[in-house]
C-alpha positions in Angstrom: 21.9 5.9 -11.0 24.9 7.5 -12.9 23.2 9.7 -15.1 19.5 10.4 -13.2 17.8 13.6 -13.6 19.2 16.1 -10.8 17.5 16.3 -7.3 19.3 19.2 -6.1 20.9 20.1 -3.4 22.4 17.9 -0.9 20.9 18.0 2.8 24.0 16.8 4.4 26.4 15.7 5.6 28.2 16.0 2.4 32.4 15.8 1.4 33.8 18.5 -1.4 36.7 18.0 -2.6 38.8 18.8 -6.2 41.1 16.8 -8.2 43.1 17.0 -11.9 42.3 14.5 -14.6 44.4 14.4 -17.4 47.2 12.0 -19.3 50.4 11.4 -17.4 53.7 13.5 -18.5 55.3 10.1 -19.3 53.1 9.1 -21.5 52.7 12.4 -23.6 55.0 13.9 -26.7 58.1 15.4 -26.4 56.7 18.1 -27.5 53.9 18.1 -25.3 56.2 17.7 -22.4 58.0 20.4 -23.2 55.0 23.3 -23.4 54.2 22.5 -19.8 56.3 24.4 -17.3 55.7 23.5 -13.6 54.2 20.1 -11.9 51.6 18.0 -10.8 48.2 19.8 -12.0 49.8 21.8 -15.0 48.1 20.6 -18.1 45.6 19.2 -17.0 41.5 19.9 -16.5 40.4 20.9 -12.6 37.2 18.9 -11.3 35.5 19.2 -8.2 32.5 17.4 -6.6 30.1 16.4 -3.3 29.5 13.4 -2.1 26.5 13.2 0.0 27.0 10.5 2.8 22.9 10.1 3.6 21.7 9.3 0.0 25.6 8.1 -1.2 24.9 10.0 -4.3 27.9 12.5 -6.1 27.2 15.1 -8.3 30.6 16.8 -9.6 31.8 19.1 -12.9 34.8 20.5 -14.5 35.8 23.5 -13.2 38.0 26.7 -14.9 40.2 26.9 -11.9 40.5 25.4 -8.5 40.5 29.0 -6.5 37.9 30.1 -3.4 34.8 31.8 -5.5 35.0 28.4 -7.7 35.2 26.0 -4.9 33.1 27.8 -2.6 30.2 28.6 -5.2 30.3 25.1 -6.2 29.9 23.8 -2.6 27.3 26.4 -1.6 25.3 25.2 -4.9 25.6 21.6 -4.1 24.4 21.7 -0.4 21.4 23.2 1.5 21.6 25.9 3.7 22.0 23.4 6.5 24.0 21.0 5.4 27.3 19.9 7.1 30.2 20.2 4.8 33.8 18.4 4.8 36.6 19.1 3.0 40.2 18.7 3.2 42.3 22.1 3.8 42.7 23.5 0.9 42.5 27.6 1.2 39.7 27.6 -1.2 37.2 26.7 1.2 37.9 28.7 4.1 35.4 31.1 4.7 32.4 28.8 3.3 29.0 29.9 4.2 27.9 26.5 5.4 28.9 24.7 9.0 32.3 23.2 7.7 35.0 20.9 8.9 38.4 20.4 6.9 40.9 17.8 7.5 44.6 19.0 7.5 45.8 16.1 5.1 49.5 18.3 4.7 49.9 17.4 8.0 49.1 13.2 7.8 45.4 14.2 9.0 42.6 12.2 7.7 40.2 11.4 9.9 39.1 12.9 13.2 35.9 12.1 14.3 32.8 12.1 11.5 35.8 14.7 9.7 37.1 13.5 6.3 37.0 13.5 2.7 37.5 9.5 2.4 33.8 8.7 0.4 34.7 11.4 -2.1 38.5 10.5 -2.7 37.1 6.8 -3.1 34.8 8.4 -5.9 37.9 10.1 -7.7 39.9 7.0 -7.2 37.4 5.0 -9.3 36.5 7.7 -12.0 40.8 7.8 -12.7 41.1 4.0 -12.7 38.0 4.0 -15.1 39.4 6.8 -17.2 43.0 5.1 -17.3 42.4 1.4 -18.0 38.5 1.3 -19.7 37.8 4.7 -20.7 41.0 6.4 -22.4 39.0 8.5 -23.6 36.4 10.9 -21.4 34.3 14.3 -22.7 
């Protein structure tokens, strides 16, 4: 199933969310280390994908940046007109043109009611163990 010819977009309901892959500071050159300036996401590549909870199936890409006409566009394109959408409550996403529901995880929010992200994060949280112990190396 991982690599089946596209069926387009999700009916619903469906979880968006984005994450950063990339190597960990400790593990990089000095020199490397030294070029990034900031924390957490600098240096590394922005991903963001659905999960659709009916079928079970994810569909998800890299991404130039991780702001609202990226993550919007890429959640509108992924989901039918119809389709309920969940994210977590990242600014990006407010103002989607789809019947959404965000989860205020700054807050210690993760579930409330048929509300949360946890399919999608469990998809991320296999792809980085994959990418970090199997796969060092992924294009």
């Amino acid at each position: 199933l991982a690599c089946e010819e596209d069926t387009g977009p999700f009916a619903g309901p469906v979880e968006v969310d984005e994450t950063y892959m990339g190597g960990k500071r400790k593990n990089m050159p000095k020199a490397k280390r030294e070029e990034l300036k900031g924390r957490g996401a600098v240096g590394k590549a922005a991903v963001i994908g659905a999960k659709d909870r009916a079928s079970k199936r994810v569909t998800a890409r890299p991404v130039i940046g991780a702001n609202a006409t990226t993550m919007q566009g890429f959640a509108e394109g992924a989901t039918t007109d119809d389709a309920k959408v969940y994210t977590d409550d990242a600014a990006g996403y407010r103002g989607m043109g789809r019947d959404h529901e965000a989860v205020c995880h700054s807050v210690g929010e993760y579930v409330r009611g048929q509300a949360h992200t946890n399919g999608i994060e469990s998809f991320w949280a296999m792809l980085k163990r994959g990418h970090s112990s199997v796969y060092h190396k992924i294009n």
